[in-house]
KENUKE-691446 format. One record per residue (C-alpha): residue in three letters; y, z, x. Coordinates in Angstrom, 3 decimals, decimal comma. Layout:
{'ala'; {Y; Z; X}}
...
This chain:
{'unk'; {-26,593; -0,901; -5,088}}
{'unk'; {-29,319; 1,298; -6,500}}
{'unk'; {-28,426; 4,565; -8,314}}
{'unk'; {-30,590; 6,577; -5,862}}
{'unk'; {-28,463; 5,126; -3,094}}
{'unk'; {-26,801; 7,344; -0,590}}
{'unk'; {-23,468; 6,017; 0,951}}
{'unk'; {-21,851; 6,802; 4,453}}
{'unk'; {-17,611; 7,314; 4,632}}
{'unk'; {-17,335; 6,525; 9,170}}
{'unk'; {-14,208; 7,527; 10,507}}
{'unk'; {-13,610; 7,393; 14,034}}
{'unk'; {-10,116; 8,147; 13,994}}
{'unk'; {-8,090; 11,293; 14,983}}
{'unk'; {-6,505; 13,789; 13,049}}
{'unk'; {-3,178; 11,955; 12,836}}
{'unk'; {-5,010; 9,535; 11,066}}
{'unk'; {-5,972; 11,886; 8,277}}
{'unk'; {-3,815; 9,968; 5,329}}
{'unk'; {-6,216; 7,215; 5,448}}
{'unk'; {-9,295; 8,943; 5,275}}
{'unk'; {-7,851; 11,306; 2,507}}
{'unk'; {-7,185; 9,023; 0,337}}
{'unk'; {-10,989; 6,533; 0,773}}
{'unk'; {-12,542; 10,074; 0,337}}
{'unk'; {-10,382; 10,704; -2,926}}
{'unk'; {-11,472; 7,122; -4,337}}
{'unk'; {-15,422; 7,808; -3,143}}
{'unk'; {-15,252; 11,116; -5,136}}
{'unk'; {-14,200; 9,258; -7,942}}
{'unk'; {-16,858; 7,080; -8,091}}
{'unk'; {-19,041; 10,167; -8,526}}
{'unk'; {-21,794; 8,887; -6,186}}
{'unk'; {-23,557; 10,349; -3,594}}
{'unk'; {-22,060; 10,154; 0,002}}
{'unk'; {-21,442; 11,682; 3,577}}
{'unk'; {-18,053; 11,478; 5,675}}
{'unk'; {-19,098; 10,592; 9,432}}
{'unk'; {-16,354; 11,727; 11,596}}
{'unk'; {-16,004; 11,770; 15,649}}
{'unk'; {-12,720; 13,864; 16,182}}
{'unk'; {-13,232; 17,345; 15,986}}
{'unk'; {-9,715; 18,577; 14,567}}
{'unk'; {-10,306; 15,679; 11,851}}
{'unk'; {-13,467; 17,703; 11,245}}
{'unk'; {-11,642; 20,896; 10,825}}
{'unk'; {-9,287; 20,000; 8,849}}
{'unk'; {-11,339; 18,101; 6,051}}
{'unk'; {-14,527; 19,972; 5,752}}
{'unk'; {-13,371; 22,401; 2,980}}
{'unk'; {-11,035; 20,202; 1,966}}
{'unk'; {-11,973; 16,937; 1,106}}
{'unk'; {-15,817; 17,683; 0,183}}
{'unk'; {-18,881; 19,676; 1,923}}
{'unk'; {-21,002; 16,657; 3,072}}
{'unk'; {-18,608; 16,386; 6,499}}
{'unk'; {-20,551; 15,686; 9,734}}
{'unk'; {-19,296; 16,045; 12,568}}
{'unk'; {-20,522; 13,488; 15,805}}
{'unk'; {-19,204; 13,586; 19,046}}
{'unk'; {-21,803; 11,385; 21,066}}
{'unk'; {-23,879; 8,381; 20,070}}
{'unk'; {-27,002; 10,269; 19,933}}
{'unk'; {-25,370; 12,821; 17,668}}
{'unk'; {-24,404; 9,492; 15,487}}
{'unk'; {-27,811; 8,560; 15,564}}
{'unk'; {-29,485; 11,255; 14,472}}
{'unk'; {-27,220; 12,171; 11,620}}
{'unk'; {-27,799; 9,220; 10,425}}
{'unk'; {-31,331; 9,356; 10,600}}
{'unk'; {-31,638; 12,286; 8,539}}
{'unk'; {-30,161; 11,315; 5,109}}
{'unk'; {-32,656; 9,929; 3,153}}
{'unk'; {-31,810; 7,098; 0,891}}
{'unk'; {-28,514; 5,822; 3,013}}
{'unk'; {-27,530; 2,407; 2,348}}
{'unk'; {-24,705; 1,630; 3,514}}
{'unk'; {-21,992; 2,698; 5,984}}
{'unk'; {-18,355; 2,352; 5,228}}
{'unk'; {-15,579; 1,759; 7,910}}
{'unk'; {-12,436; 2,681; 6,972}}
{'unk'; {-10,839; 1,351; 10,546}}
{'unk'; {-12,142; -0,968; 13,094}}
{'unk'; {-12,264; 1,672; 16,018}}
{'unk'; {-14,516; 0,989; 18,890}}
{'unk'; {-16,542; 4,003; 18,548}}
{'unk'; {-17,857; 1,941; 15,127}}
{'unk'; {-20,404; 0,225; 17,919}}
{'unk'; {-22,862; 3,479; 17,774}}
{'unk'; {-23,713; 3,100; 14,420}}
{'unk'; {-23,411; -0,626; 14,093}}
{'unk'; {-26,450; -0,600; 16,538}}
{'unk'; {-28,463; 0,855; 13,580}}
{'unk'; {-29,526; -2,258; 11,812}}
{'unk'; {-31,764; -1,041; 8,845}}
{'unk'; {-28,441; -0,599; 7,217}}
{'unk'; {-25,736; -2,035; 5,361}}
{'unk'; {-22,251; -2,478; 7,287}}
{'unk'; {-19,310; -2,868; 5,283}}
{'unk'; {-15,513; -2,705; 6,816}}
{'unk'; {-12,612; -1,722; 3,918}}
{'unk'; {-10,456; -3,623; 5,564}}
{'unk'; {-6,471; -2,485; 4,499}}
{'unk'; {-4,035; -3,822; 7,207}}
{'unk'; {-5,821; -3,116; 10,749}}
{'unk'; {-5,508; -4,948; 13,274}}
{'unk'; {-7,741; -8,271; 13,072}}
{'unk'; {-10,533; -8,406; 15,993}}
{'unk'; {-13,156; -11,077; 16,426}}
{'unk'; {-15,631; -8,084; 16,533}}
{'unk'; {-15,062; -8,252; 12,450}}
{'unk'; {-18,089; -10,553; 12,252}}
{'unk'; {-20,689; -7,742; 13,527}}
{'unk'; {-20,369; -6,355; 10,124}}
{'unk'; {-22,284; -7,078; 7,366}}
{'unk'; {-19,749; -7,359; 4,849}}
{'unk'; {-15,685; -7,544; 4,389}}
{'unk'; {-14,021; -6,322; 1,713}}
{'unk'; {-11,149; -6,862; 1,717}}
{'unk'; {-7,340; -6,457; -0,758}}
{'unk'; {-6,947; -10,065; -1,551}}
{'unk'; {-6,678; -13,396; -0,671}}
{'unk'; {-3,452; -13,054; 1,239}}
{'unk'; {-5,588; -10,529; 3,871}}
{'unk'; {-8,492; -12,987; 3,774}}
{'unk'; {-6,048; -15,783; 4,961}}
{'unk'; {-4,610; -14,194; 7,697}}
{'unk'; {-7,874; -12,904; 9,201}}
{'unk'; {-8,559; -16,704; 8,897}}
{'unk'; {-5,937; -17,486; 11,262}}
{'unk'; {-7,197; -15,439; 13,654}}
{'unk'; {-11,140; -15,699; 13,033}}
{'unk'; {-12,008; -19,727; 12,047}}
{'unk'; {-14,973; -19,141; 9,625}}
{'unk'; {-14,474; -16,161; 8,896}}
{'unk'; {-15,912; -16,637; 5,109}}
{'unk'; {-19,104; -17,456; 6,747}}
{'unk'; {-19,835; -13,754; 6,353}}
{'unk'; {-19,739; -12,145; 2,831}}
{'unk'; {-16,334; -11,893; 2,036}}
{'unk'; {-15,222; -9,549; -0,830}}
{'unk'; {-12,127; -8,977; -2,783}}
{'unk'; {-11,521; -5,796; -4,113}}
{'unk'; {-7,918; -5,678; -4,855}}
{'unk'; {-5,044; -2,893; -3,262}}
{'unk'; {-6,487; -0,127; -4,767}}
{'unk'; {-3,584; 1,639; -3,161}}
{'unk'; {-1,586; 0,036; -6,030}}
{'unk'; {-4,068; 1,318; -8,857}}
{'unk'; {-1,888; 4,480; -9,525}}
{'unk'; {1,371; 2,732; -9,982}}
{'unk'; {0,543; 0,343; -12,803}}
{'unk'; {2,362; 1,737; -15,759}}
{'unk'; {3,584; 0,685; -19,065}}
{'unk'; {6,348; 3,805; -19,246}}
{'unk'; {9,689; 1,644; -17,246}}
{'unk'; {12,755; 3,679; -17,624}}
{'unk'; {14,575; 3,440; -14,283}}
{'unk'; {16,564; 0,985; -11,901}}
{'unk'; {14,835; 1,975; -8,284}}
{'unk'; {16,778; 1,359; -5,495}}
{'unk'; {14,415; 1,281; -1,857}}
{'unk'; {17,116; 1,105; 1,115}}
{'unk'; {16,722; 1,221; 4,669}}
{'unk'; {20,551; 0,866; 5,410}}
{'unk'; {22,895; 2,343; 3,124}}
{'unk'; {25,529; 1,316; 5,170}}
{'unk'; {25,232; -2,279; 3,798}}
{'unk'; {24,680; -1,455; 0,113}}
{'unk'; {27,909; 0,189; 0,568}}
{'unk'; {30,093; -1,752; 2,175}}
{'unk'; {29,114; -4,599; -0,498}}
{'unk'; {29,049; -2,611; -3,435}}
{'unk'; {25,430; -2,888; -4,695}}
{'unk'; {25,008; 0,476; -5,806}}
{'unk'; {27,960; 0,439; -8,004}}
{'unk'; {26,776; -3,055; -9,810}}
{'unk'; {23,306; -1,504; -10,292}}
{'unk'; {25,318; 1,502; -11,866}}
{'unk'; {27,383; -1,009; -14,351}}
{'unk'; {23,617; -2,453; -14,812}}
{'unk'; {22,197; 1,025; -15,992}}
{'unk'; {24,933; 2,116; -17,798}}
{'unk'; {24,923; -1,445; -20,208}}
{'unk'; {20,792; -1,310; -20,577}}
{'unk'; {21,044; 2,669; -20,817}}
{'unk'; {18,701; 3,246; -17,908}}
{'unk'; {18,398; 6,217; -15,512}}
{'unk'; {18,706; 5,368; -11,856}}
{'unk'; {16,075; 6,056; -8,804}}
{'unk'; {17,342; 5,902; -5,206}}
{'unk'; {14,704; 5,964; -2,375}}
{'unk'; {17,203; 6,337; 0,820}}
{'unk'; {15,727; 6,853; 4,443}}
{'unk'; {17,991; 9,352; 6,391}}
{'unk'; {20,688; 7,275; 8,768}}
{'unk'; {22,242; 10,285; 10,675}}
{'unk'; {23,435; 7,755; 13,467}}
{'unk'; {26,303; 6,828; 11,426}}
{'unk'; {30,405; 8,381; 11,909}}
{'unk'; {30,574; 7,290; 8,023}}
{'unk'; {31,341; 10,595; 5,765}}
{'unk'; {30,214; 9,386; 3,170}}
{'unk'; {26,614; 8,409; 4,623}}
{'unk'; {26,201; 11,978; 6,405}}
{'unk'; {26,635; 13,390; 2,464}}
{'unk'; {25,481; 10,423; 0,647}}
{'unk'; {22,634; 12,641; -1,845}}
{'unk'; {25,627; 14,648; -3,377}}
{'unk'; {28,606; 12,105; -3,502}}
{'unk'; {25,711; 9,395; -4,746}}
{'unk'; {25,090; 11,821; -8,051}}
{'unk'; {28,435; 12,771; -8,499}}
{'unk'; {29,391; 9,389; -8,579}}
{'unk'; {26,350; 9,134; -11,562}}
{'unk'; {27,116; 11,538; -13,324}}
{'unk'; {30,970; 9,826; -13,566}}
{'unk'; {29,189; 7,095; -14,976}}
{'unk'; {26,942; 9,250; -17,391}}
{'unk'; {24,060; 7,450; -15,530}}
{'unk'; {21,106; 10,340; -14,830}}
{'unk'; {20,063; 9,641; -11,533}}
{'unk'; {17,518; 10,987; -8,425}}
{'unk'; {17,535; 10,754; -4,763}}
{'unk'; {14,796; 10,964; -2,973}}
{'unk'; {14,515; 10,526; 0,715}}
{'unk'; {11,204; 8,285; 0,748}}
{'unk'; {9,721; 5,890; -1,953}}
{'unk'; {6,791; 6,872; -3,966}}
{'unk'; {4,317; 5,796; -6,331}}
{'unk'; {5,784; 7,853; -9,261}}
{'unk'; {8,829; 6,566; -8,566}}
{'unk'; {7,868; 2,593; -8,736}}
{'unk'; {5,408; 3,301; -11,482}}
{'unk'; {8,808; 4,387; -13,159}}
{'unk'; {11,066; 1,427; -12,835}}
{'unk'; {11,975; -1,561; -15,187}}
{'unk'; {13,687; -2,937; -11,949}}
{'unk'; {13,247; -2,478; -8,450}}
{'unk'; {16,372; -3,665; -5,924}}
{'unk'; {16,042; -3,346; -2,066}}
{'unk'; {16,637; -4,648; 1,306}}
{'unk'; {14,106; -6,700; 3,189}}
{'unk'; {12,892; -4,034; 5,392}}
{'unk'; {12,196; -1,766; 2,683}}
{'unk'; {10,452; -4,317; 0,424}}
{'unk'; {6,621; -3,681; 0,122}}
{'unk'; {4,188; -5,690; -1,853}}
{'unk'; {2,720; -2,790; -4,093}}
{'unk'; {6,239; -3,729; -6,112}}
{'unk'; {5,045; -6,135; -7,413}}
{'unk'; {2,329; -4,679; -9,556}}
{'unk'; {3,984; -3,997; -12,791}}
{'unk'; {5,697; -7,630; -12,399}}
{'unk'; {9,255; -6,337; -12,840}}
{'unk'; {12,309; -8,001; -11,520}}
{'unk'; {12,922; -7,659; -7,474}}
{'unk'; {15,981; -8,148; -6,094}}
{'unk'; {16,281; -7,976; -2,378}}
{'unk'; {19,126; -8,082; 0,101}}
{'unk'; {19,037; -10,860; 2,964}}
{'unk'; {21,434; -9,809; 4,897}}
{'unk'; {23,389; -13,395; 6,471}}
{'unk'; {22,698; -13,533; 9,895}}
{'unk'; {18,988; -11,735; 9,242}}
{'unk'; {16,195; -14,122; 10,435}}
{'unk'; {12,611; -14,797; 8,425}}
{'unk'; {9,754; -16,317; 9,552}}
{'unk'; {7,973; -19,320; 7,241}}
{'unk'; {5,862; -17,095; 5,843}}
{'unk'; {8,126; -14,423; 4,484}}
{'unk'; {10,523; -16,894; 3,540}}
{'unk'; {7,749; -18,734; 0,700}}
{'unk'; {7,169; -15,078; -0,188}}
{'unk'; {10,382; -14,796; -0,964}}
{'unk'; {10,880; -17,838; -3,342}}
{'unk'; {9,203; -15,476; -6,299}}
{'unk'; {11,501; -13,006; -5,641}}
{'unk'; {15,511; -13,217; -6,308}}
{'unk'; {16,990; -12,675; -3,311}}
{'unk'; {20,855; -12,227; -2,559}}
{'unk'; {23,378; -11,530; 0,472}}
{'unk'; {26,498; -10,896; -1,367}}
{'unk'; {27,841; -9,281; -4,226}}
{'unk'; {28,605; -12,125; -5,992}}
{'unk'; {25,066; -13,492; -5,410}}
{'unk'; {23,943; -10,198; -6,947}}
{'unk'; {25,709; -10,154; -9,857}}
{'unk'; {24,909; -14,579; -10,369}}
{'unk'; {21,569; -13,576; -10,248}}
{'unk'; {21,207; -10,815; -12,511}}
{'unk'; {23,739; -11,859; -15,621}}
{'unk'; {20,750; -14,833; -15,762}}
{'unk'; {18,093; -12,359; -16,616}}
{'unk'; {14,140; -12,533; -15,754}}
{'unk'; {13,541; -15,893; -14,983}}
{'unk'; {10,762; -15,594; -12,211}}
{'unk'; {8,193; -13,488; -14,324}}
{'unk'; {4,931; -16,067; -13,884}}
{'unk'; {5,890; -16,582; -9,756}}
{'unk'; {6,107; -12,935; -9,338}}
{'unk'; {2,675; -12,733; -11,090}}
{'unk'; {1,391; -15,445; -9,445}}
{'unk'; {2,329; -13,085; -5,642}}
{'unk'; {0,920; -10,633; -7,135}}
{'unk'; {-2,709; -11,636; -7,531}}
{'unk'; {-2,125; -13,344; -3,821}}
{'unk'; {-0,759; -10,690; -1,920}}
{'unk'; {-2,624; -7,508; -3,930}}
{'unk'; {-5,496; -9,422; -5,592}}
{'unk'; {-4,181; -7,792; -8,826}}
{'unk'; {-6,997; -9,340; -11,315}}
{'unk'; {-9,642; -7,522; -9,215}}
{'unk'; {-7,359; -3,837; -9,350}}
{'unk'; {-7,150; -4,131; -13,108}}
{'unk'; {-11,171; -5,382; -13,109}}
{'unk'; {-12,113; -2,202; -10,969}}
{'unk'; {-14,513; -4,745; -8,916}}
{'unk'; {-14,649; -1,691; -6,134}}
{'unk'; {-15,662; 0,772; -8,935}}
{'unk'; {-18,270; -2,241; -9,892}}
{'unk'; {-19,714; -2,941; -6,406}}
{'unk'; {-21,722; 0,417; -7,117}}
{'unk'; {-22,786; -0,049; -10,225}}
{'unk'; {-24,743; -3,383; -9,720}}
C-alpha cells in the first residue's frame, strides 16, 4: 500500500455497537496513516466525531455513500469492521480495495464479495471453512488477535481467578487451595467475579468483603474486581477459571490454565481437543493432583496459542506491516 494512500474505516453499525469501532479506530490512529471513518447511524456519528478523530462522515443513503466516497482523493481501500448488509452500497464501487477485519461475526457466504479477509488466525480461517468450501480461494490474511496485543507482558505477579459461578468454587474449595498456592510462591491474588445476586447464600450476596478478609488472614494481598480485564491477565503468573469464563486471549503470555469442568457439564469435540493443552479439573483433589506436578503443558499451550490467536503474527505486527509494503 502506497504511502500517499488514503484508507476508509465503514461501519454500518449502531451506536450500541460503539466498542468495536472504538477500538479499530484506536489501532488505525496508531498506524499514523491517513484515513476516514464511514458511518450510517446517526447517534454513532454523534457520539464519535470529536471523539475518536475529525475525519467522521456521516451517510445515511447509498447516494450519500457514494459520493463521499467519491470525493477523497487517493482512497484505496475500504475497511469493514462487521459484515452488515448496508456494506452492499459501497461494495458496488469496484475501483477499490475491499477488505473485511473479520473478529468473530457471524460467517455469511456473502464473505466472498470482498476482496480480501483478514482474518485472527488459523482457528477463524477454519471455521469459516466449514461454512464457506473454498474459502482460501480469495486472499486470505492472518493478522493475529490484535485484541491480545496489550496483554502480553513479562511483569507476572498474580494468581487470577475468572469465575462465572462462585457458588461452585465454593462449595469445592478452590479459592482456598489457590490461597495455600499464593501464600507458598508469595504471590498476590486477582479475582474477576461476575455478580450472582440470584443466590440465598450469605456469603455470595457479600462475597467482595468476606473474600479479602479471608486474604488478608492469609497475608495474601488480593483484588476483586467484578469483570476481567486486560491489566488484570497481563498481570498473572497463573490464570484458574471455569469453562464459561475461559477466553482464548489467556493464553497469550503461555501461563498455566486451570479450568473447572464441572461433572455432569457437556463439551462438544471441538472444545474438548481445546482443552487437552489446558489442565482441566472437576474436583478438589483433581486440583490440587494437578498443580503439586507443576507446568508440564508449556509447548501445547503455545502450540493453541498460535492456532486459536495466530500469536507469531501479533508479536510480528503483520497488521502494522500490511501498510507499510
Amino acid at each position: 500500500m502506497s504511502s500517499n494512500s488514503i484508507y476508509m474505516l465503514y461501519y454500518a453499525e449502531n451506536e450500541t455497537k460503539y466498542a468495536n469501532l472504538e477500538f479499530w479506530a484506536i489501532e488505525f490512529l496508531k498506524l499514523k496513516i491517513r484515513f476516514y471513518i464511514l458511518v450510517r447511524d446517526e447517534k454513532l456519528y454523534e457520539k464519535i466525531r470529536t471523539s475518536l478523530t475529525d475525519c467522521v462522515i456521516y451517510a445515511k443513503s447509498t447516494s450519500d455513500v457514494e459520493s463521499s466516497i467519491a470525493n477523497i482523493s487517493n482512497l484505496e481501500a475500504i475497511f469493514y469492521i462487521s459484515n452488515h448488509p448496508k456494506n452492499i452500497h459501497s461494495l458496488a464501487l469496484n475501483n477499490y480495495k475491499h477488505i473485511l477485519l473479520y473478529t468473530n461475526n457471524a460467517i455469511s457466504k456473502v464473505f466472498r464479495v470482498y476482496d480480501e479477509l483478514w482474518a485472527p488466525s488459523q482457528f477463524h480461517l477454519d471455521n469459516i471453512a466449514k461454512s464457506i468450501p473454498n474459502i482460501t480461494d480469495m486472499k486470505t490474511i492472518i493478522i493475529g488477535a490484535i485484541q491480545a496485543q496489550d496483554i502480553i507482558s513479562l511483569e507476572h505477579k498474580s494468581i487470577l481467578y475468572v469465575i462465572s459461578n462462585l457458588n461452585d468454587f465454593l462449595q469445592n474449595q478452590f479459592i482456598q487451595e489457590g490461597v495455600k498456592y499464593a501464600k507458598q510462591h508469595s504471590c498476590a491474588m486477582q479475582f474477576a467475579i461476575r455478580d450472582n445476586n440470584k443466590t440465598n447464600n450469605i456469603f455470595i450476596k457479600n462475597y467482595q468483603k468476606q473474600l479479602k478478609e479471608y486474604c488478608d488472614s492469609q497475608d495474601i494481598d488480593c483484588k476483586i474486581f467484578n469483570k476481567i480485564s486486560d491489566a488484570a491477565i497481563a498481570d498473572s503468573t497463573c490464570i484458574v477459571c471455569d469453562i464459561d469464563s475461559y477466553k482464548d486471549k489467556f493464553l497469550i503470555n503461555n501461563i498455566p490454565i486451570y479450568v473447572y469442568k464441572p461433572l455432569n457439564k457437556y463439551i462438544d469435540e471441538d472444545n474438548m481437543a481445546m482443552l487437552k493443552s489446558l489442565y482441566v479439573f472437576s474436583t478438589k483433589n483433581e486440583f490440587k493432583e494437578i498443580v503439586s506436578k507443576g507446568d508440564f503443558k508449556a509447548l501445547e499451550r503455545e502450540k493453541l496459542a498460535e492456532y486459536r490467536l495466530g500469536k507469531s503474527f501479533i508479536m510480528d505486527k503483520t497488521f502494522q506491516k500490511q501498510f507499510l509494503q
